[in-house]
N, C-alpha and C positions, 0 to 999 in steps of 0.2 A: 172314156168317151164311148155311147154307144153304136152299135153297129146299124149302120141307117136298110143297106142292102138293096136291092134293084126296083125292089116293090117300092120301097119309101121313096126313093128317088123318082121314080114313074110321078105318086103320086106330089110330090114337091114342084115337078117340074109344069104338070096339068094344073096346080094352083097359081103358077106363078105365069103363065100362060094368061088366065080366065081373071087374074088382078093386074097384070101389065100390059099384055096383049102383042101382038106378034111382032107390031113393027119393034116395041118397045126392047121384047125380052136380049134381043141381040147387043143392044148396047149395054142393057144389067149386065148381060154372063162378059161380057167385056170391062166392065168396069170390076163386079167384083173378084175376076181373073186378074186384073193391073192391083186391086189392093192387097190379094192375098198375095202376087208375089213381093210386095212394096215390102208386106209384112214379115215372111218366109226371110227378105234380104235384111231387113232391122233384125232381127230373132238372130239370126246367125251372127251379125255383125255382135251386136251385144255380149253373145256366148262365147265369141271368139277373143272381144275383151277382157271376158271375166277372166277365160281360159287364160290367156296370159298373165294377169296379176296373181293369178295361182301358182304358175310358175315360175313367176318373178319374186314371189313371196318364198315358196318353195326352198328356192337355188337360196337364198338368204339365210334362208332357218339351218339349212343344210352347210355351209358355209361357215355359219357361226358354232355349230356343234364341233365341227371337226375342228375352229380353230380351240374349241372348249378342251376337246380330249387331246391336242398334239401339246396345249399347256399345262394339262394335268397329268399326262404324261412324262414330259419334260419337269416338271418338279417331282413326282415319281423316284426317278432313274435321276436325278441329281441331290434327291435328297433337298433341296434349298427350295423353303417354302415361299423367299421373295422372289420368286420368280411369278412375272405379274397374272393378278387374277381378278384384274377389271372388266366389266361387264362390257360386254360390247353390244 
C-alpha cells in the first residue's frame, strides 16, 4: 500500500473540498468514517472466525496423532499387532 504522506492528503482533502463543497464534506468524512469502521468490525469478525476453525481443526489433527502414537505404541510394547489400527 503506498505511502500517501501530508502533502497527498493536503492535496486529497482541497479536491474533495472544490467537487463536494463545504456544507457537503462533513457528512462525506462522517459517512466514510461509519463505513470504514463497519468494515474494520466485519474484517476482524471474519478473521476471528477463520482463527477459530484453525484451531478447532488444529486441537483435532493433534488429537488424533497422539491417539495414532499411544496405539502404535501400545502394539509396540505388546507385541500383538491386533491391537486396533482403524483410522480415525
Amino acid at each position: 500500500m503506498p505511502n500517501i504522506g501530508v502533502p497527498g492528503l493536503i492535496i486529497i482533502l482541497v479536491i474533495a473540498l472544490i467537487v463536494f463543497g463545504p456544507k457537503k464534506l462533513p457528512q462525506l468524512g462522517r459517512a466514510v468514517g461509519e463505513t470504514l469502521r463497519e468494515f474494520k468490525t466485519s474484517t476482524k469478525s471474519v478473521v476471528d472466525e477463520v482463527t477459530d476453525e484453525f484451531k478447532i481443526e488444529e486441537t483435532s489433527d493433534s488429537k488424533k496423532e497422539k491417539q495414532r502414537m499411544y496405539r502404535k505404541r501400545i502394539r509396540k510394547e505388546t507385541g500383538n499387532e491386533s491391537v486396533s489400527k482403524r483410522r480415525t
